[in-house]
Each structure stands twice: as structure tokens, then as C-alpha cells.
N, C-alpha and C positions, 0 to 999 in steps of 0.2 A: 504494500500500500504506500502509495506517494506523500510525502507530510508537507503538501497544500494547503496552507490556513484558511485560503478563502472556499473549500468545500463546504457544500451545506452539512449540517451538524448531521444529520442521515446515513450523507454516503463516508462518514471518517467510522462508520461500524459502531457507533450509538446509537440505542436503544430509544426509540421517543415515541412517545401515542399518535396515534395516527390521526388524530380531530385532536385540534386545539381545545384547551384545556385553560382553567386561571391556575392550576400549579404546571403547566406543562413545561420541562426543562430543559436547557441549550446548554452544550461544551461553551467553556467560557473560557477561551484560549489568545493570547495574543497574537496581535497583527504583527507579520513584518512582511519583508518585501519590498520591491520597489517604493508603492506609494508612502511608507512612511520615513522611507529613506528622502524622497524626491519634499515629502514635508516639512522632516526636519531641515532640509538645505533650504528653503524656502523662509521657514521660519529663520535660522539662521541670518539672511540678507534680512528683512525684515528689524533685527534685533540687531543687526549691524549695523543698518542705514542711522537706527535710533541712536546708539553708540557714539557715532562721528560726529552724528548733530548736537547732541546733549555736551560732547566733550568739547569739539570747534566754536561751539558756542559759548560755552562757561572759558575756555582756555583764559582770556585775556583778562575779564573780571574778576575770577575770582582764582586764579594761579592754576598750574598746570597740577598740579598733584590733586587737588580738592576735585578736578575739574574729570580727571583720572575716574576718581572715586563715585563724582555721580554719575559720568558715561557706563562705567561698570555696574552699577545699581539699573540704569535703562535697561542697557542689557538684559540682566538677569532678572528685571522686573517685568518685562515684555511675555519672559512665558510664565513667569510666577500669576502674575495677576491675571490673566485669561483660565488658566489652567485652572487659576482656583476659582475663580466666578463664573463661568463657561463651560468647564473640563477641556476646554480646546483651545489652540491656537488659529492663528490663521493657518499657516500651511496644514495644520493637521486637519479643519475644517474646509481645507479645501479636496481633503482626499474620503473625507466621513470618518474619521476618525474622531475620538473622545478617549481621555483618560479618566479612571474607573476604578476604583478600590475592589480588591478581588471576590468581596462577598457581591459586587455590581453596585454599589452604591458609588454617587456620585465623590470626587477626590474631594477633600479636607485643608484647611488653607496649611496646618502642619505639612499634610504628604505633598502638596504639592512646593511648600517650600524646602524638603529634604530632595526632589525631584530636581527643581532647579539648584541649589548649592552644587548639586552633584555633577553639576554639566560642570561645574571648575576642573574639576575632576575627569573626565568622562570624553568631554569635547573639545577639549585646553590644545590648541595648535602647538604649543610647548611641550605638552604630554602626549606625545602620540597620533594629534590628532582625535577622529572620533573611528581609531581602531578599538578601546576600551567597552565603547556602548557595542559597539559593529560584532564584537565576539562575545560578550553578555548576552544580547540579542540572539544570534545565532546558538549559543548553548545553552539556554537555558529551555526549559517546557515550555515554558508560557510566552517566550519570545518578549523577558523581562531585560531591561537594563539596568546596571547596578544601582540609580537613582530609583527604579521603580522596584528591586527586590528591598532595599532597606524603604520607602513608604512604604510596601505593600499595596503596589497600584499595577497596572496593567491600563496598555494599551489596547483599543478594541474600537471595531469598523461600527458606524452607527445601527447599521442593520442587527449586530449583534444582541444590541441591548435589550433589557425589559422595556416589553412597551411598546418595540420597533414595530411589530406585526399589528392584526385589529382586535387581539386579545393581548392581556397584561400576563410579561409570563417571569416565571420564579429565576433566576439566576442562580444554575450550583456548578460549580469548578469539577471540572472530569480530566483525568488525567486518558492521551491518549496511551495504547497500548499497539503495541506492533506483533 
């Protein structure tokens, strides 16, 4: 069996009632792949463009170092605050993606601020790059990165969610099996 995330929950060899149901349950597995790779790049410029303007802007007023400090807060505030009042970003909303605490509940301003610090870490052009997320992602089950294994969040395609369908459905974590 091929370990395609975007198969319907059906054909990954899951067990689901056949008529929709108010407890009926979905694999709640994370997204990777292209589109969330092509989001985070997107996000990325996005939080960059913020960056340059926030620093170029403060530079002369108020010193290069302060000026440092609040381009860097833009930055990492750009997915802090969407993530936690949205569960999304722009690039990620432009692919249907949402971040998601793994019981499916919507993210927490905590996880999503342990999310973002974590990109210093993760996605630091200094440190590697974003080979750090790029092989968390790829090894883990849930297609978690090391910001979303310490919240305990997961990335997931909108259709995924409770609610997506015209019945309201239960969110439980299934581990696939091969």
C-alpha cells in the first residue's frame, strides 16, 4: 500500500460506517507534500517582505539593533498570530490547510506560540536551512514537525476536519498500519 496522505480515509484500509453518522470517525493524519511545502515558502516571503519593512523602516529612528528586534518579532508574529486566531496562515490557506491540536481541536495561543519559536530552530538559514522540519516531517507518522511534536499540533487539509462534510463528525487519531 502506497502512504499517500491525500487518500480518502476508506481506501488507507480503515474501517468507517458506510452512512454518515454524528460519531462517525476519520484517520487524522498529517498533510505533507508539495502543497505544504509550496505554503510554507509562500508564507515564508510573506513574513519576509514584513521583516525588511518593519526593520528598513524603524532602522534610522530608532537604531539598528532595537530595529533588528522588532523586524524579528514581525516575522515570527506573522504566523504566531494567524495560526493562533485563524489556525492558518496565508500560504497555508491558500492550499486548505489548518493547524489543529491532535485531539482536532482548534490550536491554543500556547501551541501555536511553541510552533512559531520553533521555526528559530527549524527554519534558521544558519541552521541548516529548513532540512530540520523537511526530515521531522518526512519521519514522523503524523507528518509532525519538531515545532508541532512539542505543541502537540498537527497539520491537516480543511476537508479533513470535523464539520468538513454535511454531518458533524468525531475526530480520533488512527495510527496507519502497513
Amino acid at each position: 500500500m502506497d502512504q499517500n496522505p491525500y487518500r480518502a480515509p476508506n481506501e488507507l484500509g480503515h474501517e468507517l460506517p458506510t452512512t454518515p453518522t454524528a460519531t462517525m470517525t476519520i484517520p487524522f493524519t498529517g498533510s505533507r507534500g508539495g502543497g505544504r511545502f509550496l505554503a510554507s515558502q509562500i508564507d515564508h516571503g510573506f513574513a519576509g517582505v514584513l521583516f525588511l519593512a518593519v526593520g528598513m523602516n524603524l532602522g534610522e529612528s530608532i537604531g539598528n539593533v532595537p530595529a533588528g528586534i522588532a523586524a524579528l518579532t514581525a516575522y515570527l508574529g506573522y504566523y504566531f498570530v494567524p495560526e493562533w486566531l485563524f489556525g492558518t496562515t496565508i500560504g497555508k490557506s491558500l492550499f486548505s490547510l489548518r493547524v489543529r491540536q491532535i485531539s482536532g481541536k482548534p490550536c491554543t495561543a500556547r501551541q501555536a506560540a511553541i510552533r512559531t519559536l520553533m521555526r528559530v530552530v527549524e527554519v534558521n538559514p544558519c541552521l541548516f536551512g529548513i532540512l530540520p522540519a523537511g526530515i521531522a516531517i518526512l519521519s514522523t507518522e503524523r507528518s509532525q514537525r519538531l515545532g508541532d511534536l512539542l505543541a502537540g499540533t498537527i497539520v491537516v487539509r480543511n476537508a479533513d476536519q470535523p464539520g468538513a462534510g454535511s454531518e458533524r463528525q468525531v475526530v480520533r487519531v488512527v495510527r496507519r498500519r502497513n
